[in-house]
C-alpha positions as CSV (number, residue, x, y, z in Angstrom):
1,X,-19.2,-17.4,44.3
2,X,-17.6,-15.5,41.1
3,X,-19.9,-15.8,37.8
4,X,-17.7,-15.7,34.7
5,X,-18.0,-12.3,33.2
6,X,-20.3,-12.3,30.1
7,X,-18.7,-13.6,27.3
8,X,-19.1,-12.4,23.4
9,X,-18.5,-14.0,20.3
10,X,-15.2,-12.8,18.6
11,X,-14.8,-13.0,15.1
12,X,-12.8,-16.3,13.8
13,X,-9.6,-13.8,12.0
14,X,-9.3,-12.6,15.4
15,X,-8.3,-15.8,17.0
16,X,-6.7,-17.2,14.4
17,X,-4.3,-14.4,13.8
18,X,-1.6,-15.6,16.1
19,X,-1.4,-18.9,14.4
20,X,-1.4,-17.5,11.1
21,X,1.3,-15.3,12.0
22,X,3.5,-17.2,12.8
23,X,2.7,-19.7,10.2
24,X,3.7,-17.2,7.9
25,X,6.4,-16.0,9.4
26,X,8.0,-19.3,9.2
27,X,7.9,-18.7,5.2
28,X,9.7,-15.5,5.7
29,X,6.0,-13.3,5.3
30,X,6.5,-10.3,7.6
31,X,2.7,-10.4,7.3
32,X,0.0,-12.5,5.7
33,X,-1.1,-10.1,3.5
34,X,1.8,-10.7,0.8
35,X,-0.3,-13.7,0.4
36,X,-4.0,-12.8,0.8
37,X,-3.7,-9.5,-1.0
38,X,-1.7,-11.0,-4.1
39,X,-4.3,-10.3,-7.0
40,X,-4.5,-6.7,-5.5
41,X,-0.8,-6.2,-5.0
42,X,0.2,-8.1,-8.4
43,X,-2.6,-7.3,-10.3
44,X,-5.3,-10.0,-11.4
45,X,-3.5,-11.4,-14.6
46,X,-0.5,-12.5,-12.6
47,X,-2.2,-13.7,-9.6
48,X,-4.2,-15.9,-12.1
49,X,-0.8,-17.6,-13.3
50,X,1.2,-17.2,-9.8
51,X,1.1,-16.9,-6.0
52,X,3.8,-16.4,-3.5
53,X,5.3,-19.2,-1.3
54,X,7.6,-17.4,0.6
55,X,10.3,-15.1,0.8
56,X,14.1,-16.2,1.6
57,X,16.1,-14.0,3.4
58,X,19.5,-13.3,3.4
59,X,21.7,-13.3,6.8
60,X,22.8,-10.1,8.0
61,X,26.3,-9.8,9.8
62,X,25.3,-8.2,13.5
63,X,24.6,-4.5,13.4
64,X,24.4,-4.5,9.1
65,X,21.1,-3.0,7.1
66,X,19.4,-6.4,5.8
67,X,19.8,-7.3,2.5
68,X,16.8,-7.6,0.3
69,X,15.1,-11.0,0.6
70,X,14.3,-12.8,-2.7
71,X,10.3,-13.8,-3.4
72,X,9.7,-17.6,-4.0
73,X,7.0,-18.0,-6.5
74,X,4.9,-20.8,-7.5
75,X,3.7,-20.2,-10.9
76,X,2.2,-22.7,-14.1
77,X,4.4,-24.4,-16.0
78,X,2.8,-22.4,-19.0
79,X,2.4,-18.9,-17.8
80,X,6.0,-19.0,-15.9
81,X,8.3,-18.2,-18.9
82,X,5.4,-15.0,-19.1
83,X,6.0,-14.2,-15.4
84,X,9.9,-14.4,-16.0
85,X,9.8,-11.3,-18.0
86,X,7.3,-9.8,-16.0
87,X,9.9,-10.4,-13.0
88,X,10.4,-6.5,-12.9
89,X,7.1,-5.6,-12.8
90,X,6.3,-8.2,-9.9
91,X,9.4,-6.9,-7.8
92,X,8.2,-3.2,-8.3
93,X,4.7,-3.8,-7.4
94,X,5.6,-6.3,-4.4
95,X,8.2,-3.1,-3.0
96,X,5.9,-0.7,-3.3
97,X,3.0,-2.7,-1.5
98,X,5.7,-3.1,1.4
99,X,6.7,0.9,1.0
100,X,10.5,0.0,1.2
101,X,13.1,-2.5,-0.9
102,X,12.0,-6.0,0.8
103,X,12.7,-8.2,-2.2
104,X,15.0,-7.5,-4.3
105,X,14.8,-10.9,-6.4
106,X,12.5,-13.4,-8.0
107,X,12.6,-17.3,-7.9
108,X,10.2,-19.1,-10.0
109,X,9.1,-22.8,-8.6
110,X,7.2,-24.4,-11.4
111,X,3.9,-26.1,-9.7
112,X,0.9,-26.4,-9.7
113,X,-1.3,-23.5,-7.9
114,X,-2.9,-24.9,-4.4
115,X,-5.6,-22.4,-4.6
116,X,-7.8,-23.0,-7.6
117,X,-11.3,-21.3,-7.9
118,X,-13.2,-24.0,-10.0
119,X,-16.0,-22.5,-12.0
120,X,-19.3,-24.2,-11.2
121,X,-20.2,-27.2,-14.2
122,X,-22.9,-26.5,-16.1
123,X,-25.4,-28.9,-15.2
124,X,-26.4,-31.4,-18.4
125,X,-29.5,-31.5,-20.0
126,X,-30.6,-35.4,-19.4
127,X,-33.4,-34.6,-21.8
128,X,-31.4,-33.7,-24.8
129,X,-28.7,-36.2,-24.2
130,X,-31.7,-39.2,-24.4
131,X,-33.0,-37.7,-27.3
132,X,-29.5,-37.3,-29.4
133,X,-28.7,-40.8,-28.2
134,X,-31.9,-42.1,-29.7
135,X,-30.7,-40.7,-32.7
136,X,-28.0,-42.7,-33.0
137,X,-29.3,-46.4,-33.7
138,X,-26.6,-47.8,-35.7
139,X,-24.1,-47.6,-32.6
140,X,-24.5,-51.0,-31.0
141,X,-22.6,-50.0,-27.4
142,X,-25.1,-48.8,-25.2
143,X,-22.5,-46.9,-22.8
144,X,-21.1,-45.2,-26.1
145,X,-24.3,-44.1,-27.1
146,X,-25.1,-42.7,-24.1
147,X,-21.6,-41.1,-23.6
148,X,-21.9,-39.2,-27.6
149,X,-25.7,-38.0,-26.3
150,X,-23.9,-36.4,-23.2
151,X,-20.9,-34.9,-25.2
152,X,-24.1,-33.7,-28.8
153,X,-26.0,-31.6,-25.7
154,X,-22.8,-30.2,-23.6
155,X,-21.7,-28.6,-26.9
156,X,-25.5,-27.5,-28.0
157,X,-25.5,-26.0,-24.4
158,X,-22.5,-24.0,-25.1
């Protein structure tokens, strides 16, 4: 009877690389880490505003040097006119991460980001909130009350 051989854990990048691949590659990423080394590639103040979606790619006639692709990015509505001029600076950065001319264009897509790192919500001081709503007799609404002692000891808090 053949026992399995011993089996080890393998770290969870390891098995998923495959799939990311080629989840990426369907975007046009040669690799992944366009995408999960943007604030390090891009710098910290773009990849606040912006993050890549994928890059398009031109086709090349048969036996032809590729053309530069051009870089899809999902920015904020707010920070995208910012990024526009900044276009330059993303394109140079973005080439010399990749160490040849890859992209040699931007496209701005106007979104919303799909990563967001919320900040943790200070927790409210119940205490204070009573005792600033108790301070407030001559509002009749119970729930408004309430509601003004939350919002008096959120901005003593801060």
């Amino acid at each position: 009877m053949n026992k399995p051989g011993k089996s080890f854990a393998r770290p969870l990048s390891d098995l998923l690389h495959k799939t990311l691949t080629d989840a990426f590659a369907k975007q046009g990423f040669a690799s992944s880490e366009l995408v999960t080394r943007w604030a390090e590639i891009v710098g910290a103040e773009i990849a606040a505003h912006s993050e890549p979606e994928k890059i398009q790619w031109t086709r090349a006639a048969h036996g032809h040097t590729p053309e530069p692709g051009t870089l899809v990015l999902r920015v904020e509505g707010p920070a995208a006119i910012e990024i526009q001029h900044l276009s330059g600076v993303v394109l140079e950065r973005v080439n010399r991460f990749f160490g040849w001319q890859a992209v040699g264009g931007l496209r701005l897509r106007q979104a919303p980001l799909r990563r967001r790192e919320q900040a943790p919500q200070p927790a409210g001081d119940p205490e204070a909130a009573a005792r600033i709503a108790a301070d407030l007799p001559e509002i009749a609404d119970e729930n408004l009350r309430a509601a003004l002692g939350r919002l008096g000891a959120a901005i003593k808090q801060s």
